[in-house]
Legacy VTK file of the C-alpha trace (Angstrom):
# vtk DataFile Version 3.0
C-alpha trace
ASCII
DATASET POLYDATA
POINTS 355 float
172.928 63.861 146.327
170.213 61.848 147.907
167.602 63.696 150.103
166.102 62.469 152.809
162.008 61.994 153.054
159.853 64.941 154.357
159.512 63.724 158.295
157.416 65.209 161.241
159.102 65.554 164.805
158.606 61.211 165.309
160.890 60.434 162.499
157.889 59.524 160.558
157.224 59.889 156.808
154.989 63.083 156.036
152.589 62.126 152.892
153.275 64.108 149.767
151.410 66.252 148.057
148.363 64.785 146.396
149.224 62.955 143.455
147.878 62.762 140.405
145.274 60.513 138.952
146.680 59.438 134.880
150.492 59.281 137.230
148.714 55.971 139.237
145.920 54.355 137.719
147.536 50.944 136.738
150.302 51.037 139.992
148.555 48.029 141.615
149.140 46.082 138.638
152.257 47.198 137.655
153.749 45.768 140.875
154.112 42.421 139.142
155.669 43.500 136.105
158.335 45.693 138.397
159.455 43.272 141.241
159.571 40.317 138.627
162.564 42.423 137.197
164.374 43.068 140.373
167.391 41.492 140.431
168.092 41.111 144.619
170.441 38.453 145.435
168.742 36.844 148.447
164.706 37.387 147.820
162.420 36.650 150.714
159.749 34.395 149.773
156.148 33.595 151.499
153.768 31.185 150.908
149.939 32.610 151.188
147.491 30.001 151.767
143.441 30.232 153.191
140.414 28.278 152.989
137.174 29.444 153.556
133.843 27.595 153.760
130.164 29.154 153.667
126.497 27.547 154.707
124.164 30.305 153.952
120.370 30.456 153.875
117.987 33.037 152.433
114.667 33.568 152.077
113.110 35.746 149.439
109.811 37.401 149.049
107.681 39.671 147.192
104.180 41.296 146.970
103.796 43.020 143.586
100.015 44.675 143.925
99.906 44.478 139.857
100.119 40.184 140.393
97.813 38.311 142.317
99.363 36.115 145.328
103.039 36.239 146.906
106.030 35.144 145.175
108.534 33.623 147.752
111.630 31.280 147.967
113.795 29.689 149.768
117.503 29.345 149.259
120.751 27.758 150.718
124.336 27.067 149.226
127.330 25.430 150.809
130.761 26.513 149.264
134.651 26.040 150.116
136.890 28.103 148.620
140.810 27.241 149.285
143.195 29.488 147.721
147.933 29.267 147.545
150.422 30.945 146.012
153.557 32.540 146.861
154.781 36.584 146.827
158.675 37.572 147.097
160.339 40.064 148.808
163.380 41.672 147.394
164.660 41.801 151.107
165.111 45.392 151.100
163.540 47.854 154.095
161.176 50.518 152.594
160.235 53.925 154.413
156.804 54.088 153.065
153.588 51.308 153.838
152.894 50.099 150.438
149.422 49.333 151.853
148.790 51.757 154.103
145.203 52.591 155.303
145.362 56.355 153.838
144.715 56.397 150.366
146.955 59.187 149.602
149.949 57.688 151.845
149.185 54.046 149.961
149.284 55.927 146.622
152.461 58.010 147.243
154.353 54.849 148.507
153.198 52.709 145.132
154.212 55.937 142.761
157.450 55.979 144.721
158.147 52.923 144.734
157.578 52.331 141.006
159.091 55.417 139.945
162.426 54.069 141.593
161.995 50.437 139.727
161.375 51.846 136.478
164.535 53.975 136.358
166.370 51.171 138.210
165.080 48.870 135.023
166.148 51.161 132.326
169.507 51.340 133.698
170.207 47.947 134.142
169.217 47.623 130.565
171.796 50.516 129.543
169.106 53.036 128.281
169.501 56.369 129.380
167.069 57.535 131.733
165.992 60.814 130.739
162.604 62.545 132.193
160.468 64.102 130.061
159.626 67.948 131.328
158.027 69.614 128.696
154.869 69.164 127.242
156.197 68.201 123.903
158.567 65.552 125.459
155.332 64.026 127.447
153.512 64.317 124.737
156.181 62.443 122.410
156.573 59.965 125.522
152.870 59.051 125.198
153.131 58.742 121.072
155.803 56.267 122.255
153.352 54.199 124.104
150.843 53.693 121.534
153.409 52.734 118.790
154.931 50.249 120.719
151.794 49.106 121.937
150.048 49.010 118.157
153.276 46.969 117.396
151.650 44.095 119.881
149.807 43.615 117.004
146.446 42.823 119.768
148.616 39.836 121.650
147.008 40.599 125.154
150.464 39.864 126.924
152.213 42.132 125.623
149.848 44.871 125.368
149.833 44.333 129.214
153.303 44.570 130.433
153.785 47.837 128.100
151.063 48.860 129.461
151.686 48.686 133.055
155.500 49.982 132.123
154.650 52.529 130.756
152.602 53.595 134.077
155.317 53.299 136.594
157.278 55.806 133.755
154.455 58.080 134.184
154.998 58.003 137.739
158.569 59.075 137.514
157.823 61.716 135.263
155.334 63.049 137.748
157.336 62.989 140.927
161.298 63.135 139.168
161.821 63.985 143.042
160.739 60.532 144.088
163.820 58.938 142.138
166.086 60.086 144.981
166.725 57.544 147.511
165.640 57.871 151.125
168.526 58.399 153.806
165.921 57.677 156.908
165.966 54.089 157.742
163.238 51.783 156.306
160.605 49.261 158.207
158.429 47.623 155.666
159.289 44.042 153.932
156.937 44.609 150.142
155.873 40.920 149.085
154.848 40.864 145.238
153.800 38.804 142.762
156.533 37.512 140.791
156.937 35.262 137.763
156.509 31.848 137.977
155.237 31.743 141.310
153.555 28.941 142.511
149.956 28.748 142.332
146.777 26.273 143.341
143.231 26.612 144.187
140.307 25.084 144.244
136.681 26.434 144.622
133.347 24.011 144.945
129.965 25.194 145.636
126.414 23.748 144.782
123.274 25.794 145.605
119.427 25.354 145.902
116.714 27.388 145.406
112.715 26.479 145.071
109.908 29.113 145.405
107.139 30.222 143.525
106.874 33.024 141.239
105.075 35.069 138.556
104.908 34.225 134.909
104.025 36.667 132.761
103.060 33.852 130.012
100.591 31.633 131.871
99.612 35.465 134.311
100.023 33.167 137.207
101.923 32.257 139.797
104.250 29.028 139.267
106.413 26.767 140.728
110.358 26.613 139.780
113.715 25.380 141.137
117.181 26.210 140.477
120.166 23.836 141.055
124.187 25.198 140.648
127.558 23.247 141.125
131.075 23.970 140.475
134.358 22.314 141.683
137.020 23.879 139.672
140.282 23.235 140.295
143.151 26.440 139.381
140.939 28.213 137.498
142.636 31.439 135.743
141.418 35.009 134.211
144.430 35.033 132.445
146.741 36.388 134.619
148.892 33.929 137.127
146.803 34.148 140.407
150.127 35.788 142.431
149.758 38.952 140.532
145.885 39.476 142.444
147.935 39.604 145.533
150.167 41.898 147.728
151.746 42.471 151.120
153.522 44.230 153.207
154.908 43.324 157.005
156.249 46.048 159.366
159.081 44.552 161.157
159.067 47.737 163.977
155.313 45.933 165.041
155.796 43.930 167.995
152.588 41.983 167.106
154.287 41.180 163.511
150.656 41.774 161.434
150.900 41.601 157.965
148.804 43.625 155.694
147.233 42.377 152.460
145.702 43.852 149.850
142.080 42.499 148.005
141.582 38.795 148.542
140.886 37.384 145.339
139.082 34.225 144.859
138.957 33.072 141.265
134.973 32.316 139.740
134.272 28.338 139.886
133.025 27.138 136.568
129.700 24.762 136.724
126.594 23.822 135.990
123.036 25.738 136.444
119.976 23.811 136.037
116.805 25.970 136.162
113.351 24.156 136.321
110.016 25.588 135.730
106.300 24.664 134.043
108.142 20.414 133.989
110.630 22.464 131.260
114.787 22.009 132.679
117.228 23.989 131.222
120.881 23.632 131.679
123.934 25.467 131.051
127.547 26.023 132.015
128.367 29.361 133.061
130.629 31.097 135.662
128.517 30.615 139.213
128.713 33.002 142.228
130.488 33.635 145.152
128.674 35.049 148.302
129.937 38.487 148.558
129.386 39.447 152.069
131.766 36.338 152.703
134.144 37.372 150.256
133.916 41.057 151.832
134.550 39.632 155.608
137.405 38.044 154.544
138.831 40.843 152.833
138.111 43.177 155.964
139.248 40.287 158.297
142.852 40.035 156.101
143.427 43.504 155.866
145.345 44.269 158.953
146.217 40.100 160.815
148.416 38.164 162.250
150.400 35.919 159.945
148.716 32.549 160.541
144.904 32.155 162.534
141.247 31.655 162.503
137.988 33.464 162.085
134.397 33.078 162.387
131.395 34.812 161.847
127.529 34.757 160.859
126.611 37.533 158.255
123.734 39.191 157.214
122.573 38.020 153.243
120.560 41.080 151.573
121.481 40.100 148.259
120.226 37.297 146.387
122.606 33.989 146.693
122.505 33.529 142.742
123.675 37.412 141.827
120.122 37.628 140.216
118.619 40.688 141.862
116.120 41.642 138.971
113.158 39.832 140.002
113.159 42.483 143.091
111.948 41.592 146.726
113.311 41.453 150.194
116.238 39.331 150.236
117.070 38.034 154.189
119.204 35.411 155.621
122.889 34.739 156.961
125.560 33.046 155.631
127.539 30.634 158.442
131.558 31.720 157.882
134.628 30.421 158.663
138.455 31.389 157.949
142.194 29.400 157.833
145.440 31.688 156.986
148.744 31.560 156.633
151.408 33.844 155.292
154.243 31.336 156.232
157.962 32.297 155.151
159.272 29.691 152.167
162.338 31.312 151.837
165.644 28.765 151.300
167.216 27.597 154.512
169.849 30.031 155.606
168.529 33.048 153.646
169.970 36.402 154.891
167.637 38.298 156.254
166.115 42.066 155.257
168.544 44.251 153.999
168.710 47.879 155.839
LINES 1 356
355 0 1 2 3 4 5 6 7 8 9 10 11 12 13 14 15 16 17 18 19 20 21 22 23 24 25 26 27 28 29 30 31 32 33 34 35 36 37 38 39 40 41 42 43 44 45 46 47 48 49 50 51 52 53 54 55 56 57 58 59 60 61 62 63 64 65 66 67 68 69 70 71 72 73 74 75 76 77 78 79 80 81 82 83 84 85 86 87 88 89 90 91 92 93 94 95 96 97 98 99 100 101 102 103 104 105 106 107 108 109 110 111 112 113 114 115 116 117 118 119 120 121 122 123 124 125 126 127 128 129 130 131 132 133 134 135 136 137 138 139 140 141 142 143 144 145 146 147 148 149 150 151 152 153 154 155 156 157 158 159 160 161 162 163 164 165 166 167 168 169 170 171 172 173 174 175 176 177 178 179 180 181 182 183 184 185 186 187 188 189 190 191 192 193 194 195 196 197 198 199 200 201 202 203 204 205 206 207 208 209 210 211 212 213 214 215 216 217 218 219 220 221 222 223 224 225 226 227 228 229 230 231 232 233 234 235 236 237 238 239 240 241 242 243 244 245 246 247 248 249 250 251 252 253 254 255 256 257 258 259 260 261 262 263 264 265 266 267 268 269 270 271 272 273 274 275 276 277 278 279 280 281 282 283 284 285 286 287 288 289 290 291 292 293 294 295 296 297 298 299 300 301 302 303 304 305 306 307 308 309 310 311 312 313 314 315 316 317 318 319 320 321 322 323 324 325 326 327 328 329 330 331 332 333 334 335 336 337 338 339 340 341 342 343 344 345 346 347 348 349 350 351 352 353 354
């Protein structure tokens, strides 16, 4: 028989105890793998697309006692960053916030909610879903694993998807209570990654920086210059961008906001010239972000409405180019500004959420 969700005297769900670190460590990840295998007939699909653009300008400077004169520069970078894909609902109403702002609540709901797709999976597939409870069947669970896994013979996909399988098993076998399905009624639409979603970016940035600096060969200050550019276009660490991505919409909030998870903006590729003593060298190498931009806009698309704007000037106490060796006082502000949309794709006609 199915038992209903602990509940306090609003209806609402009561966290469970604290879970256990080795039963969640991949369950962010492991979404993809898990709603890519559901198997609901009339999936909700969004479309989540935002551009942001950065003018930032720093100034750096330093006064090392041990080097005659002050080493100084000045830099600025311009960079647009414009990022779509797509995340699918499986239409269903869950009780818990997959994303919710408590860490234990948001790690309870994910080791639920993969618990329930990995025995769901297994079924479909006609293996017998058995939990391991003793330490011998865990520990025969695990030797499972790393044959399998070995048997990948190193090819990175597979390795991952057993991988991140193999964690939302771990989850059942932690909480076997969390396989029984909840009888109070559910609020939250989950929107995953998904296979072959749709996917498209495109980053550019360029940056200058001149100043004047120490070298330790010549034991005098010199002059140098840096110069960086990128426009990439869908650039990939491997993984389809979707599966960076995840949110979740509470259809009880009158203002409809939508939480998502950690914006991800995928590294630009480019060029880095470096100048100094009439010598240029050049190189292409992965070029940087600003980070308190890439920070704003995760803080600003935490908790938002599903399409808007955003502005802001931001404090720069890190170095533009990610080089923070040389030391210093780092100061400037970066100029930012924010597009979003989390617009609903879904085929004319779909049904809507399933209670």
């Amino acid at each position: 028989m199915a038992t209903a969700a602990p509940s306090d005297d609003t209806g609402q769900v009561m966290p469970m105890p604290a879970v256990r670190t080795r039963a969640f460590a991949l369950l962010t990840a492991a979404l993809a793998v898990f709603c890519s295998a559901s198997t609901a007939a009339a999936p909700m699909e969004r479309e989540l697309h935002f551009v942001v653009t950065v003018d930032a300008a720093q100034d750096w400077k330093k006064n090392d006692p041990r080097y005659p004169g002050n080493q100084w520069s000045k830099a600025t970078t311009q960079q647009r960053w414009e990022v779509r894909t797509r995340l699918r609902s499986d239409g269903k109403l869950q009780v818990r916030d997959l994303l919710d702002p408590d860490l234990n609540a948001r790690m309870e709901a994910k080791t639920i909610f993969l618990a329930r797709q990995a025995k769901s999976l297994m079924e479909q597939s006609g293996r017998p879903f058995k939990i391991p409870h003793t330490d011998a069947e865990k520990s025969a669970l695990m030797q499972q694993m790393q044959e399998q896994i070995m048997g990948c013979q190193a090819d990175q996909i597979c390795t991952h998807d057993l991988t991140l399988q193999y964690a939302a098993l771990m989850a059942a076998v932690e909480f076997p209570e969390a396989l029984e399905e909840d009888t109070v009624p559910g609020q939250y639409l989950y929107f995953l990654p998904f296979k072959g979603c749709a996917e498209e970016s495109r980053v550019t940035m360029t940056m200058a920086i001149d100043g004047e600096r120490y070298n330790k060969d010549v034991n005098h200050l010199v002059m140098f210059s840096e110069r960086r550019s990128a426009d990439t276009v869908n650039a990939s660490d491997g993984l389809p961008l979707c599966e960076h991505f995840a949110s979740v919409i509470d259809t009880r909030d009158p203002k409809k906001l939508v939480r998502h998870e950690t914006i991800f903006v995928p590294s630009p590729e480019g060029t880095t010239e470096y100048t100094e003593r009439e010598h240029t060298s050049r190189r292409q190498e992965s070029q940087p972000l600003v980070g308190a931009a890439l920070n704003w806009v995760n803080d600003t698309l935490r908790h938002a409405p599903e399409s808007g704007s955003a502005s802001a000037t931001l404090p720069l106490s890190m170095s533009l180019n990610g080089n923070s060796t040389w030391l210093g006082l780092w100061q400037g502000t970066a100029k930012v500004t924010l597009q979003w949309s989390f617009k609903d794709v879904s085929a004319p006609g779909a049904p809507g959420p399933q209670r």
